[in-house]
mmCIF file of the C-alpha atoms, coordinates in Angstrom:
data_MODEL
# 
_entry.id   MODEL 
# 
loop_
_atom_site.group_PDB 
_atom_site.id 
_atom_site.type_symbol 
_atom_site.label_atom_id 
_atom_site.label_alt_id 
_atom_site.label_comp_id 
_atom_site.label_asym_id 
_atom_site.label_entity_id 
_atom_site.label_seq_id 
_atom_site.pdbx_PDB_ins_code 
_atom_site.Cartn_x 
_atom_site.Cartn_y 
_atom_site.Cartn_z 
_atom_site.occupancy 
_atom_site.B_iso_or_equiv 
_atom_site.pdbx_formal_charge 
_atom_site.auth_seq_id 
_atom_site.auth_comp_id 
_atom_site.auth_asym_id 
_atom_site.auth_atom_id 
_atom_site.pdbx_PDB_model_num 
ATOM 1   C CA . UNK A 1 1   ? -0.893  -17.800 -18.358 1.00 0.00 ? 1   UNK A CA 1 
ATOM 2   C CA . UNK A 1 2   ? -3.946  -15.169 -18.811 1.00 0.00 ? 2   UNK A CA 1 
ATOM 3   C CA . UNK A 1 3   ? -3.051  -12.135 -20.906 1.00 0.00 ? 3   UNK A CA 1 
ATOM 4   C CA . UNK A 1 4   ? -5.462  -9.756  -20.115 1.00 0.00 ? 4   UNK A CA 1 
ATOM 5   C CA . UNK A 1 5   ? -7.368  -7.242  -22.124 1.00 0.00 ? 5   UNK A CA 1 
ATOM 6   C CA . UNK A 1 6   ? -8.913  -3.827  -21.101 1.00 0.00 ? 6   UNK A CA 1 
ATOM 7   C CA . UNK A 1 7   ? -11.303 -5.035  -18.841 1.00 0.00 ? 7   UNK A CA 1 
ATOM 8   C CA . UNK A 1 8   ? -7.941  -5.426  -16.209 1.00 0.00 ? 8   UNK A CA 1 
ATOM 9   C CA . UNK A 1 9   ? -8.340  -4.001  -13.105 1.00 0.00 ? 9   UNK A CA 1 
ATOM 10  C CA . UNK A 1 10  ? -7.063  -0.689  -13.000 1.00 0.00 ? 10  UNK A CA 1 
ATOM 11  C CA . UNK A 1 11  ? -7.706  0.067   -9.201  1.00 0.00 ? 11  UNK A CA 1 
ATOM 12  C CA . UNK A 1 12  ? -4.561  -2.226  -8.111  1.00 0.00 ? 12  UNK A CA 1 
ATOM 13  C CA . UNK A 1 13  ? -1.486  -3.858  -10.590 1.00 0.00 ? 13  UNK A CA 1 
ATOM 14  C CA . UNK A 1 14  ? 2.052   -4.090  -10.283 1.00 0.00 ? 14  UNK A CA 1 
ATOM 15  C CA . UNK A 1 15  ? 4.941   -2.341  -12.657 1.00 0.00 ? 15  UNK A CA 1 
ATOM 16  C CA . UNK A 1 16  ? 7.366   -4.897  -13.405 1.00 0.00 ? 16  UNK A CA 1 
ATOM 17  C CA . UNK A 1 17  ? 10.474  -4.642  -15.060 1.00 0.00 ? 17  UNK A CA 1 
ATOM 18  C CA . UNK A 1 18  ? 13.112  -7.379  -15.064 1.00 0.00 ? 18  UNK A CA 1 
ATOM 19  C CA . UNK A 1 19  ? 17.146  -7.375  -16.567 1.00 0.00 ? 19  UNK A CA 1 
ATOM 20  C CA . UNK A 1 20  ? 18.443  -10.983 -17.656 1.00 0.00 ? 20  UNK A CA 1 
ATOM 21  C CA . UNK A 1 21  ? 21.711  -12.094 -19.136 1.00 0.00 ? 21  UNK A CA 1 
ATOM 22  C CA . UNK A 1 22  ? 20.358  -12.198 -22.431 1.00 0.00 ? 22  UNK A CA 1 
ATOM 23  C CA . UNK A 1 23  ? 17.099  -13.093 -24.632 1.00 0.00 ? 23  UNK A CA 1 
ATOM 24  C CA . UNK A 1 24  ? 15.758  -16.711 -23.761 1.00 0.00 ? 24  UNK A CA 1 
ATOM 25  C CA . UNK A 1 25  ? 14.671  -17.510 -20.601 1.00 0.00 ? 25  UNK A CA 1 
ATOM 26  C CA . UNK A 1 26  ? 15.326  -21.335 -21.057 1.00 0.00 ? 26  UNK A CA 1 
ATOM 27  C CA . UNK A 1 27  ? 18.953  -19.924 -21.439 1.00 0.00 ? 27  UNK A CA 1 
ATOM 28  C CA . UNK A 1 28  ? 19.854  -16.855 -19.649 1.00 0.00 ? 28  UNK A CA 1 
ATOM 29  C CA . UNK A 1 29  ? 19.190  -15.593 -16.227 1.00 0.00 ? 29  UNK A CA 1 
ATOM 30  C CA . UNK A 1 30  ? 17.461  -12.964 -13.789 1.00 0.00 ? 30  UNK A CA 1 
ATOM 31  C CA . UNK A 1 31  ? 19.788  -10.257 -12.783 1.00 0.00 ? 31  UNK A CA 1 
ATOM 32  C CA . UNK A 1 32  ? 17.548  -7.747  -11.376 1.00 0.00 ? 32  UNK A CA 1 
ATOM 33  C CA . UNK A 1 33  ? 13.993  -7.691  -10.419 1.00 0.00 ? 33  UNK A CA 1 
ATOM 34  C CA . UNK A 1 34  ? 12.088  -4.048  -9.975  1.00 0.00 ? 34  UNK A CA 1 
ATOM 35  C CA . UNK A 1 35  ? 8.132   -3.765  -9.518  1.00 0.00 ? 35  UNK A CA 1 
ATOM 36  C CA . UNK A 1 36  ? 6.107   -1.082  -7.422  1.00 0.00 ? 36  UNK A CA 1 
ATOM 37  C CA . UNK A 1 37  ? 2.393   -2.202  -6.520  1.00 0.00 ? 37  UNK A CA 1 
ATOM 38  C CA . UNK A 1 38  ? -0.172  0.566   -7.615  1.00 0.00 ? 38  UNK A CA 1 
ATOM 39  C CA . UNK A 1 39  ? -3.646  1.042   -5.748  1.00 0.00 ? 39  UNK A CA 1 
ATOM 40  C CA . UNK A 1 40  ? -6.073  3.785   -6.716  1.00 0.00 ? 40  UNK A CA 1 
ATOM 41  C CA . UNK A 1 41  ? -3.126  5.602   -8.593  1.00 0.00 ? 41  UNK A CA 1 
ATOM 42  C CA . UNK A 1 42  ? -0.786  5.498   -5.899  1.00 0.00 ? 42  UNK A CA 1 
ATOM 43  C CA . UNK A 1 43  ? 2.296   3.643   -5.170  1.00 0.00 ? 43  UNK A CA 1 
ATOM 44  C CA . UNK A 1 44  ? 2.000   1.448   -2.096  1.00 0.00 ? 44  UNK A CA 1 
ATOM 45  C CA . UNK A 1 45  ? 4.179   -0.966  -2.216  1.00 0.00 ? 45  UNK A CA 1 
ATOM 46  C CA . UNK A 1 46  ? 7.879   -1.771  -3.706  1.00 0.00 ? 46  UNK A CA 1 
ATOM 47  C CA . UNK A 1 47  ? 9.899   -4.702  -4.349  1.00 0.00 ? 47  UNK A CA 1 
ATOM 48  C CA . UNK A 1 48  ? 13.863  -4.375  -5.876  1.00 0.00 ? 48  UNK A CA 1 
ATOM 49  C CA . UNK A 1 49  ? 16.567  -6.541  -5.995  1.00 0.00 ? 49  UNK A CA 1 
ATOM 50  C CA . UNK A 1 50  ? 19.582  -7.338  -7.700  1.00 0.00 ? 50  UNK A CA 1 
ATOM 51  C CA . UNK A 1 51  ? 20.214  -10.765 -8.897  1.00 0.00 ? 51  UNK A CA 1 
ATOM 52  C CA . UNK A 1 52  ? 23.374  -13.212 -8.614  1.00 0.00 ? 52  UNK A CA 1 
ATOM 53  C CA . UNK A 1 53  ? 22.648  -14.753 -11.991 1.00 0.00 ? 53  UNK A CA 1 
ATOM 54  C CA . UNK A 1 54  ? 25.606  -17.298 -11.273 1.00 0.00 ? 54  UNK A CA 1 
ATOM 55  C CA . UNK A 1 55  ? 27.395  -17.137 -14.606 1.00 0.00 ? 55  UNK A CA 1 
ATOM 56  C CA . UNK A 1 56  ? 29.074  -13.897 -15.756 1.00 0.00 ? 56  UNK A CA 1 
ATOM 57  C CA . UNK A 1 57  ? 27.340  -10.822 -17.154 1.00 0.00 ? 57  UNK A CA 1 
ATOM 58  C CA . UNK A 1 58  ? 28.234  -10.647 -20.796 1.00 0.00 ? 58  UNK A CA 1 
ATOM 59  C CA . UNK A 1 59  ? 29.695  -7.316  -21.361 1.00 0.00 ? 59  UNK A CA 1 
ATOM 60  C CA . UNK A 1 60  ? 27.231  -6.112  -24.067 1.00 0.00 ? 60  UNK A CA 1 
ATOM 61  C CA . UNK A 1 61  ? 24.653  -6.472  -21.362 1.00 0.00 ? 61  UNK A CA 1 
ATOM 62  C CA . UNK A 1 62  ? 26.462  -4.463  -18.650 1.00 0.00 ? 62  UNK A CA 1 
ATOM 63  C CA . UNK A 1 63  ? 26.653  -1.956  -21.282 1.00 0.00 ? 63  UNK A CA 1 
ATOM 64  C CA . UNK A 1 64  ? 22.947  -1.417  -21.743 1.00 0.00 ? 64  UNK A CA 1 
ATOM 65  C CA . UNK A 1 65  ? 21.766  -2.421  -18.125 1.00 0.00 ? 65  UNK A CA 1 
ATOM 66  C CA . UNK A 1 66  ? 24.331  -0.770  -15.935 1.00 0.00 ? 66  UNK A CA 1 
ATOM 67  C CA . UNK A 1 67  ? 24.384  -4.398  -14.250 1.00 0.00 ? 67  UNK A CA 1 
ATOM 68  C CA . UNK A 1 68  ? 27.815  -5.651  -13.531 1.00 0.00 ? 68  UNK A CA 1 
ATOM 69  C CA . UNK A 1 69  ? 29.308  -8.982  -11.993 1.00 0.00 ? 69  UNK A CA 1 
ATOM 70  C CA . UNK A 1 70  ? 30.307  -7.070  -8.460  1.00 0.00 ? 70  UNK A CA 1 
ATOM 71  C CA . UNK A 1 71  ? 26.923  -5.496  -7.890  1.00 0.00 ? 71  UNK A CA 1 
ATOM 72  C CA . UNK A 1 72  ? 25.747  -9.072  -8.185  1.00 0.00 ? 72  UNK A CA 1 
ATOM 73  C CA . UNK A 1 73  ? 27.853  -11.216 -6.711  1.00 0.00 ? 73  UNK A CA 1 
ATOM 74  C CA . UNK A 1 74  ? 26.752  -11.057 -3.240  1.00 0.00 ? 74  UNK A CA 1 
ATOM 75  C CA . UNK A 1 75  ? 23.209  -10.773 -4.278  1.00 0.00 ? 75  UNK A CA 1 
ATOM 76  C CA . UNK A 1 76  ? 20.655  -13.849 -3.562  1.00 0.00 ? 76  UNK A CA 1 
ATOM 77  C CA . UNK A 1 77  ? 20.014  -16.082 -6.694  1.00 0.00 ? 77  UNK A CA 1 
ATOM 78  C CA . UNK A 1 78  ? 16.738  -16.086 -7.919  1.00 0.00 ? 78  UNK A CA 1 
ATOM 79  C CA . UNK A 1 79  ? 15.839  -19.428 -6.336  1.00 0.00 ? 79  UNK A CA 1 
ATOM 80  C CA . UNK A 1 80  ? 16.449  -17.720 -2.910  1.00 0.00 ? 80  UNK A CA 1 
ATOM 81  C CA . UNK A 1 81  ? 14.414  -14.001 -4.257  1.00 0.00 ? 81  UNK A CA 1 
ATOM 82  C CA . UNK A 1 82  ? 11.159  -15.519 -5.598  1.00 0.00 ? 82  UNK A CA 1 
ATOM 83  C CA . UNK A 1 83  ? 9.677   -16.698 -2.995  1.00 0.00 ? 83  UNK A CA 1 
ATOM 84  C CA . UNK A 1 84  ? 9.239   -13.022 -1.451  1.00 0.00 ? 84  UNK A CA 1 
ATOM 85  C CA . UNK A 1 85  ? 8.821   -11.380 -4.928  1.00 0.00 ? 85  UNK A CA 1 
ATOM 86  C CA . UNK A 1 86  ? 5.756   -14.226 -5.292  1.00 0.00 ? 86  UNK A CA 1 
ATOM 87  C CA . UNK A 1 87  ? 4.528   -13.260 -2.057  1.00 0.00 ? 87  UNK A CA 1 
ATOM 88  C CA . UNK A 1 88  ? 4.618   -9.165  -3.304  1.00 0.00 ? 88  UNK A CA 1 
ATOM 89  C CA . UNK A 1 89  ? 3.003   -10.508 -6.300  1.00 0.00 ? 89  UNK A CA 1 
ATOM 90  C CA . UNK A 1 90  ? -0.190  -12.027 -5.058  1.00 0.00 ? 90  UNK A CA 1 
ATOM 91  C CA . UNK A 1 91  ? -2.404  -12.458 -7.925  1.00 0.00 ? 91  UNK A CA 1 
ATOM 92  C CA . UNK A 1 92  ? -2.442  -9.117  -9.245  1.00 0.00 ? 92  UNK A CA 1 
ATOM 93  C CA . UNK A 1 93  ? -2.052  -7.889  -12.758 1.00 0.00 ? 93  UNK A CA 1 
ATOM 94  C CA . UNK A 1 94  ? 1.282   -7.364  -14.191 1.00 0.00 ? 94  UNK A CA 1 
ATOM 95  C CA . UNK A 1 95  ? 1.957   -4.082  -16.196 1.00 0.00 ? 95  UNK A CA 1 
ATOM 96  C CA . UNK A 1 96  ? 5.020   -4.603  -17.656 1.00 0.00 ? 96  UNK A CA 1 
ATOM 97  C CA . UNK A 1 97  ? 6.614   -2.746  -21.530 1.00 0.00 ? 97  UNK A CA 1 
ATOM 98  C CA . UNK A 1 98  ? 7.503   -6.101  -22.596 1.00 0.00 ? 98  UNK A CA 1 
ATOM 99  C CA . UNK A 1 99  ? 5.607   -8.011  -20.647 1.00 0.00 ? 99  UNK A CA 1 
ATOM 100 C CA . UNK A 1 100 ? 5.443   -11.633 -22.290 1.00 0.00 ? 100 UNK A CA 1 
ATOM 101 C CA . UNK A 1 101 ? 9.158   -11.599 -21.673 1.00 0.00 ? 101 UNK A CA 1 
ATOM 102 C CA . UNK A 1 102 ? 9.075   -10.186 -18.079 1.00 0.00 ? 102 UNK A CA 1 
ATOM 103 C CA . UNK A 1 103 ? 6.347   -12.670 -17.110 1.00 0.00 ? 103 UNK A CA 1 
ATOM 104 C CA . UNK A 1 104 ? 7.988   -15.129 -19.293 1.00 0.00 ? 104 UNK A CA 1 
ATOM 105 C CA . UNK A 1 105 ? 10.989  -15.276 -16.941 1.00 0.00 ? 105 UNK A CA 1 
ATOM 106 C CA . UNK A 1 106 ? 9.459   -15.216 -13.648 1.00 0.00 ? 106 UNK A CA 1 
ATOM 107 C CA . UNK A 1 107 ? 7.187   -17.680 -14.934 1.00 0.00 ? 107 UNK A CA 1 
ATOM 108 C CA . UNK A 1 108 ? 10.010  -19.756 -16.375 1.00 0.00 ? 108 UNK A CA 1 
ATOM 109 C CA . UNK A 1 109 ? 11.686  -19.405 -13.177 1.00 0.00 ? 109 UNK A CA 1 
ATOM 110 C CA . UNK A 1 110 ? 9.124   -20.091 -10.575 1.00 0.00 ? 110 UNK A CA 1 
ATOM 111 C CA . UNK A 1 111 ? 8.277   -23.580 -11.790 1.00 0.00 ? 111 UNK A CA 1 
ATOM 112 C CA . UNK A 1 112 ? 12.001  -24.268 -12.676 1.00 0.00 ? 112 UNK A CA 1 
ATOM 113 C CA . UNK A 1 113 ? 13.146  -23.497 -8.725  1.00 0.00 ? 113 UNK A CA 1 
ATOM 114 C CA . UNK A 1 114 ? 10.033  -23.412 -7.183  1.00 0.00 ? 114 UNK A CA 1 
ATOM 115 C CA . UNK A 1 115 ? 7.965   -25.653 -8.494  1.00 0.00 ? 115 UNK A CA 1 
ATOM 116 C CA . UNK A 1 116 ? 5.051   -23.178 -8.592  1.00 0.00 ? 116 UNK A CA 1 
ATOM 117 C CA . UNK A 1 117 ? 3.013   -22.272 -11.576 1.00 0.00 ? 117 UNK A CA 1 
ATOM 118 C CA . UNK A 1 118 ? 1.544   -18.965 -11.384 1.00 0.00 ? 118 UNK A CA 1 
ATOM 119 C CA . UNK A 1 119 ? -1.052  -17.240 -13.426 1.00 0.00 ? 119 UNK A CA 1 
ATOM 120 C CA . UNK A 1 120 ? -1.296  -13.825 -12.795 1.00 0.00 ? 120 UNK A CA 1 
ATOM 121 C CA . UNK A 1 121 ? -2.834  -11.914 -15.464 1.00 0.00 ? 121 UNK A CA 1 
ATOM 122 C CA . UNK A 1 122 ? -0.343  -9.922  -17.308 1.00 0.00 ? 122 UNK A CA 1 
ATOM 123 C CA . UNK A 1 123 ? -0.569  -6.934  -20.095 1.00 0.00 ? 123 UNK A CA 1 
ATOM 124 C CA . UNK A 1 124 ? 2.003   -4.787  -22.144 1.00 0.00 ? 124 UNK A CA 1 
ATOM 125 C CA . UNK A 1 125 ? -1.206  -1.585  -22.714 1.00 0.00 ? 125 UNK A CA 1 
ATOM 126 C CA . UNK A 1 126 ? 0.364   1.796   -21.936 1.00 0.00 ? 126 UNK A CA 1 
ATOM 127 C CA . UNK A 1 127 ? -1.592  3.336   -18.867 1.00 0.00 ? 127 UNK A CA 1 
ATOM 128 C CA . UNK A 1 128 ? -2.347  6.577   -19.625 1.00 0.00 ? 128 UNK A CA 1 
ATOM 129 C CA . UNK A 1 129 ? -4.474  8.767   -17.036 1.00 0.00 ? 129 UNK A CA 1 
ATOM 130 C CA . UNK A 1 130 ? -7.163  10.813  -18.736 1.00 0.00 ? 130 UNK A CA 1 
ATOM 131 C CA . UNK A 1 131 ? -6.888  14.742  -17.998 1.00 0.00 ? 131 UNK A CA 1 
# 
């Protein structure tokens, strides 16, 4: 894993923001993946999906998600959603507010399921757009 400084590309990277079941990702699970791909300040791509994280939602994290155990339960598992969010990934840089623990996850999860390590560079800067 790469964390990047401010010599990322700017041009093209991908928003990501994950929900889980709780704190550790050794632990707790996926239950909604959101990113949108940005090239040249536009958005041009956009991957969602909800999560079946196959153990109940704790209540306290319904509360401050909005996530419950029916919007999920009919929802792939994240063994059967990486593969396409990998392939929307490619290798570009991950924007993310807490991005350790985003990529942390995904990472986690893709060699856990997957058997794939990735290494996209990753960074939790603020983009701001000069005036």
């Amino acid at each position: 894993m790469k964390k990047s400084s401010y010599q990322m590309n700017r041009d093209e990277y991908i928003v990501l923001d994950i929900e889980t079941t709780g704190l550790s990702k050794y632990m707790h699970n996926i239950t909604e993946i959101a990113a949108v791909k940005i090239k040249d300040d536009k958005i041009v791509d956009e991957f969602h999906t909800l999560i079946n994280p196959k153990e109940p939602i704790p209540r306290f994290i319904t509360r401050l998600t909005g996530i419950t155990n029916e919007m999920v339960k009919n929802s792939p598992t994240i063994k059967e959603a990486l593969p396409d969010f990998l392939e929307f990934l490619g290798s570009t840089t991950i924007i993310a507010h807490n991005a350790t623990f985003d990529y942390g996850f995904i990472e986690y999860n893709a060699k856990k399921h997957l058997g794939k390590k990735i290494s996209n560079k990753y960074s939790s800067f603020a983009m701001t757009k000069s005036s």
